[in-house]
Backbone as a chain_set.jsonl record, in Angstrom:
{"seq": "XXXXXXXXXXXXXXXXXXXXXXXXXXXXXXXXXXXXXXXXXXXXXXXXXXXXXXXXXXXXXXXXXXXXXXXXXXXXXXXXXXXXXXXXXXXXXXXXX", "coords": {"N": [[128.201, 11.77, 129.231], [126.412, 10.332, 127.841], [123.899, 12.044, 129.272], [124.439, 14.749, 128.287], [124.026, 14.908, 125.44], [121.657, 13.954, 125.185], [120.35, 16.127, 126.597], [120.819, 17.925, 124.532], [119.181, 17.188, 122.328], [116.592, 17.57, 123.421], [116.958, 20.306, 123.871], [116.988, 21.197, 121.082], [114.738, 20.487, 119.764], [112.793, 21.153, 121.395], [113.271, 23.953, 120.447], [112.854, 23.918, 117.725], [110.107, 23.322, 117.651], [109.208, 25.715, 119.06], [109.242, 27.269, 116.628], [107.423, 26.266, 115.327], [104.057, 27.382, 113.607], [101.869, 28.89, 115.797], [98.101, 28.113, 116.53], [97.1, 30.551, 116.272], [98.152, 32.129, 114.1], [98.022, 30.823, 112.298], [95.209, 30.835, 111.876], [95.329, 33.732, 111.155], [96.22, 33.766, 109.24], [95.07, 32.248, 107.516], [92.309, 33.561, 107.284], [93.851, 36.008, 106.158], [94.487, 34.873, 103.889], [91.771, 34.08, 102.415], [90.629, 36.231, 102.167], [92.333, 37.962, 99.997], [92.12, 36.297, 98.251], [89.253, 36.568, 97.731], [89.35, 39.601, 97.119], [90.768, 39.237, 94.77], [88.584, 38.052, 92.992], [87.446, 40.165, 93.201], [88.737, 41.978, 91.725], [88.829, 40.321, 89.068], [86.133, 40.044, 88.255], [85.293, 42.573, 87.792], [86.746, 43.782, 85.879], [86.376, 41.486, 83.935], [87.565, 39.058, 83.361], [87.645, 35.427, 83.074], [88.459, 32.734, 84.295], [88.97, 30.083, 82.302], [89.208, 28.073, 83.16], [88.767, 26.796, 85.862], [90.246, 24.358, 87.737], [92.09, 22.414, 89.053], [95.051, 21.801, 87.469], [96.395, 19.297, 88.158], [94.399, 17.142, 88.346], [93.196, 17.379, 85.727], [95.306, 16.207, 84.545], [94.727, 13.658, 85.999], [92.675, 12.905, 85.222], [92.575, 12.858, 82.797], [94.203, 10.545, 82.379], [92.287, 8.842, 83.098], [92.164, 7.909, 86.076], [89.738, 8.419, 88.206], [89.592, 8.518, 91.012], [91.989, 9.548, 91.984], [91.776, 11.996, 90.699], [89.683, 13.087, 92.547], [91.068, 13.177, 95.052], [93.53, 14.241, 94.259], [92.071, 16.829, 93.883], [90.609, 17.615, 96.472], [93.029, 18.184, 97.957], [94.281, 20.131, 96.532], [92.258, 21.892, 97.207], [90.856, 22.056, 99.427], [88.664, 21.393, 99.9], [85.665, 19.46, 101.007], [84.893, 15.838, 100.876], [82.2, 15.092, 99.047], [82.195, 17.431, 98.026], [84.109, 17.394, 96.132], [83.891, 14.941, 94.766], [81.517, 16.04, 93.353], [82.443, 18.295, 92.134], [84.581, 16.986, 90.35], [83.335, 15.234, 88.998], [81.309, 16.987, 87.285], [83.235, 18.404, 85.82], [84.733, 15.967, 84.501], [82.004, 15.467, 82.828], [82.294, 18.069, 81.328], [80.346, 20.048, 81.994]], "CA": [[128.127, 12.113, 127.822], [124.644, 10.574, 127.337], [123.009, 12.952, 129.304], [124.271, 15.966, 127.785], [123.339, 14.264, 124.426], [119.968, 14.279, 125.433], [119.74, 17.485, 127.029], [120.777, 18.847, 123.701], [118.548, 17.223, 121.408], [115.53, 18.224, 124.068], [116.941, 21.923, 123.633], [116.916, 21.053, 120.055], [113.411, 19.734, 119.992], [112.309, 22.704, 121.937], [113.612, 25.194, 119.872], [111.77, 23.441, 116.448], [108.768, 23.292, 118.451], [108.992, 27.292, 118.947], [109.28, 28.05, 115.344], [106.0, 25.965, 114.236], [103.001, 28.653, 113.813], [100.452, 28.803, 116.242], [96.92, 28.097, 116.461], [96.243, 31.902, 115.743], [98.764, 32.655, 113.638], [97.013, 30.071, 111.057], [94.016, 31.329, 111.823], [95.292, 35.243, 110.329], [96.917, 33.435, 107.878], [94.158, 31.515, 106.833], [91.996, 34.97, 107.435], [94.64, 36.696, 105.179], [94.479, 34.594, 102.691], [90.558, 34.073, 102.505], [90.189, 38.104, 101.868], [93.172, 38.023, 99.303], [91.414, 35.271, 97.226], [88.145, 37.72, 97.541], [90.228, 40.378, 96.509], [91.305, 39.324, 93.125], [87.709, 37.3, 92.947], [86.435, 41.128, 92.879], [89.281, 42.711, 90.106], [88.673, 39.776, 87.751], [84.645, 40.263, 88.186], [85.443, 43.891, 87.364], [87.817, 43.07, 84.78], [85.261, 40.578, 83.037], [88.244, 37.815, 83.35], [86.921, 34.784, 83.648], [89.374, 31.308, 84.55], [88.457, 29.126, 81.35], [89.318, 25.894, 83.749], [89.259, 26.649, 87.372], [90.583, 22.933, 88.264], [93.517, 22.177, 89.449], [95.733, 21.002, 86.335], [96.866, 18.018, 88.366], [93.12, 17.004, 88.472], [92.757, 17.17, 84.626], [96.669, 15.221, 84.726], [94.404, 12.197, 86.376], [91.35, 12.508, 85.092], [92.92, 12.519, 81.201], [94.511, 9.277, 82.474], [91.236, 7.559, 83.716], [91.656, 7.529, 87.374], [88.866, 9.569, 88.834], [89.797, 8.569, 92.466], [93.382, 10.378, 92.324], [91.562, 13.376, 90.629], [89.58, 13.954, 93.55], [92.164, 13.351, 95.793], [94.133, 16.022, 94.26], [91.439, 17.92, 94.189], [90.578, 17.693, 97.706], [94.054, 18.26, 98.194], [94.271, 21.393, 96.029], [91.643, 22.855, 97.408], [90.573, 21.79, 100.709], [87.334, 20.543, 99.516], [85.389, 17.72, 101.053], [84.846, 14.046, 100.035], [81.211, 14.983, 98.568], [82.759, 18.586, 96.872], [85.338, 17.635, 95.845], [83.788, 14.476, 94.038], [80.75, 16.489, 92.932], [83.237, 19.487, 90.964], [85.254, 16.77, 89.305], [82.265, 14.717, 88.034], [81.463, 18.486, 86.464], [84.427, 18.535, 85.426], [84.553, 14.881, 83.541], [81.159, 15.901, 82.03], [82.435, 19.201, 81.001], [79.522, 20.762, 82.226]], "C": [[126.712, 11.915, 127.278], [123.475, 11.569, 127.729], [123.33, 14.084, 128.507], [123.627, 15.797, 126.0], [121.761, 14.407, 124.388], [119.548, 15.433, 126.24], [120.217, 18.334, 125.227], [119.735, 18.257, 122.807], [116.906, 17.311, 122.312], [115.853, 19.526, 123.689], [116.691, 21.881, 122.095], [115.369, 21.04, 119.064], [112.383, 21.045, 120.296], [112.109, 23.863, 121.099], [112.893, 25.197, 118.535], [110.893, 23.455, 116.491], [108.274, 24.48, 118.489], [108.786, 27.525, 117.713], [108.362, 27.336, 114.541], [104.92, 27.182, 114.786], [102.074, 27.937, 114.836], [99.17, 28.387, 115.406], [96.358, 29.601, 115.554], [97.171, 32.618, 114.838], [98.488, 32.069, 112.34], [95.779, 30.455, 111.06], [93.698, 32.859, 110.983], [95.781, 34.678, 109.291], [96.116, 33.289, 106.896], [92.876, 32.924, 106.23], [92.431, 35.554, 105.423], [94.514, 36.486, 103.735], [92.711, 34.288, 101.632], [90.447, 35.785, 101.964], [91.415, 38.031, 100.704], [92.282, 37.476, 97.818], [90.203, 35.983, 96.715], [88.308, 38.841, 96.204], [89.822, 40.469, 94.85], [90.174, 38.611, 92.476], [87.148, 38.608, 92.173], [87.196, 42.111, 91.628], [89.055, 41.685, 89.043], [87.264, 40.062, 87.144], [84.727, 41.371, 87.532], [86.015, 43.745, 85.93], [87.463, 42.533, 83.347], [86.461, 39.515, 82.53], [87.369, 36.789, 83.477], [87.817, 33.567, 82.77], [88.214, 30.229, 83.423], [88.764, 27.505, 82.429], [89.786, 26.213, 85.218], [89.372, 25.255, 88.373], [91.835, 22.949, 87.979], [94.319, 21.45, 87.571], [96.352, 19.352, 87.064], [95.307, 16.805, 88.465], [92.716, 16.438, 87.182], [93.897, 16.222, 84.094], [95.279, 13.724, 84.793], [93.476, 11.904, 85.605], [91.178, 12.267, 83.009], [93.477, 10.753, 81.338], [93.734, 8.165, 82.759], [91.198, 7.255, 85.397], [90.943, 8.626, 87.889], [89.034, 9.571, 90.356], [90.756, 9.188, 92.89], [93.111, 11.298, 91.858], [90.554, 13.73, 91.367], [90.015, 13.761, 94.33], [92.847, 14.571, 95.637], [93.042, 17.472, 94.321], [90.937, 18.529, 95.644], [91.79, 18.822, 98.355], [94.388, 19.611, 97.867], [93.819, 22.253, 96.879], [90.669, 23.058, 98.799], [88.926, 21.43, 100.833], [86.633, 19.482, 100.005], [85.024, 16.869, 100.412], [83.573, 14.448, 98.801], [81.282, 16.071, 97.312], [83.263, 18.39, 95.852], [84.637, 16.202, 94.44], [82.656, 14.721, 93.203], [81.351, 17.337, 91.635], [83.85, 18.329, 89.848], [84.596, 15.907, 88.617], [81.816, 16.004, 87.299], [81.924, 18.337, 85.619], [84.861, 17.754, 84.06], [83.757, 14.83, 82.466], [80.809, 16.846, 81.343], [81.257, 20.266, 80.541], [80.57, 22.285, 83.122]], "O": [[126.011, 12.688, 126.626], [122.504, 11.896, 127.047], [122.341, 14.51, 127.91], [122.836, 16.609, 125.52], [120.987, 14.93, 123.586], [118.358, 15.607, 126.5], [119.714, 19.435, 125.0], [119.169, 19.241, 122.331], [115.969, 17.034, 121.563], [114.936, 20.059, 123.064], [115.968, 22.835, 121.806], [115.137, 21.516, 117.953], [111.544, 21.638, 119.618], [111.107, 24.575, 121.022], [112.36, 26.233, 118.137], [110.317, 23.607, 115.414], [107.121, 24.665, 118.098], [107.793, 28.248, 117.63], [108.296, 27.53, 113.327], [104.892, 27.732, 115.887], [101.641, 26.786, 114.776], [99.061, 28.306, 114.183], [95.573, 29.714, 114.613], [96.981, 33.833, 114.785], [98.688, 32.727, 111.319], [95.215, 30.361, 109.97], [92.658, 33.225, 110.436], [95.695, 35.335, 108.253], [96.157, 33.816, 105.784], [92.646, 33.164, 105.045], [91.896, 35.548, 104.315], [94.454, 37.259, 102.78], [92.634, 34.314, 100.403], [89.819, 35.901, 100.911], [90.435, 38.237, 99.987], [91.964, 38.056, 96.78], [90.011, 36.077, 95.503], [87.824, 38.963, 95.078], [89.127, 41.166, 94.11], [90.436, 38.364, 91.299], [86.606, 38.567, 91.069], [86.575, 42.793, 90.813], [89.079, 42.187, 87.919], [87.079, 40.273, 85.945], [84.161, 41.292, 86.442], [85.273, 43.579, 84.962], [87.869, 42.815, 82.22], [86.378, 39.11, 81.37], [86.275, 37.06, 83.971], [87.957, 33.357, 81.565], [87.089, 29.799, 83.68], [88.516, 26.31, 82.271], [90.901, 25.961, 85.674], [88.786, 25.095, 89.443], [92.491, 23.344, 87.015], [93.76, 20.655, 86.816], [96.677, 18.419, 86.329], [95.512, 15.61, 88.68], [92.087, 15.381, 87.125], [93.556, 15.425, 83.219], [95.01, 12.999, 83.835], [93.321, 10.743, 85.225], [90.295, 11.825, 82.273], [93.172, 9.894, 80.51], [94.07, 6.981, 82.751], [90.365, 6.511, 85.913], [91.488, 9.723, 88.015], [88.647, 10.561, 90.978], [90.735, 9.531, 94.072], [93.932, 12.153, 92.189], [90.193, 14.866, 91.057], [89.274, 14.301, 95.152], [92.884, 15.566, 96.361], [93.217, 18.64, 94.668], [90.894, 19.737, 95.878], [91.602, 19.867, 98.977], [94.781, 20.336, 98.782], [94.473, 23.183, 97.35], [89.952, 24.021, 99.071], [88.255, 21.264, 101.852], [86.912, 18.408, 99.471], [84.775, 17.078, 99.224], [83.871, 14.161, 97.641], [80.814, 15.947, 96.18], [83.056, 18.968, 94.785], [84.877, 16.453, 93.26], [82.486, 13.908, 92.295], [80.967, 17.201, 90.473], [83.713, 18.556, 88.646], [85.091, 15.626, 87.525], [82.258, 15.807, 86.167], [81.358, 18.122, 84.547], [85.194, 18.263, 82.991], [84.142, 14.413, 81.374], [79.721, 16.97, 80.782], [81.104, 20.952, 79.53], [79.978, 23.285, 83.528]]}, "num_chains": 1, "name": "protein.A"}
């Protein structure tokens, strides 16, 4: 009984394992979504839109509350930003430059 127990939650295992994305299937994704973002970068330019607060709202959440270390966290987080970006935009941000 124990082995078949454990041959099913190996087939189990297996089968969850199949249905995470690839390497290159994040890579078109990532792709995909990189040219998408472009995209609508180039109808707002056209457009003459222009994002009065391109920061995350959970960002301006922390940073109304006083912790500046959990609004660049989320910002990081948001936006895949590193440590130096990420705490460069939301000092900006604070100084509503």
């Amino acid at each position: 009984m124990e082995i078949a127990l454990i041959a099913l939650m190996v087939a189990v295992v297996t089968l969850l394992a199949a249905q995470l994305p690839g390497t290159a299937q994040q890579t078109r994704t990532a792709y995909r979504l990189t040219e998408i973002e472009r995209r609508l970068q180039l109808v707002m330019d056209h457009l003459g839109v222009v994002d009065p607060s391109p920061v995350p709202p959970e960002v301006r959440d922390h940073l109304a509350r006083g912790d500046k270390i959990k609004a660049i966290a989320a910002y990081r987080k948001a936006t895949g930003a590193d440590l130096r970006s990420a705490k460069e935009a939301v000092e900006r941000f604070a100084d509503g430059r």
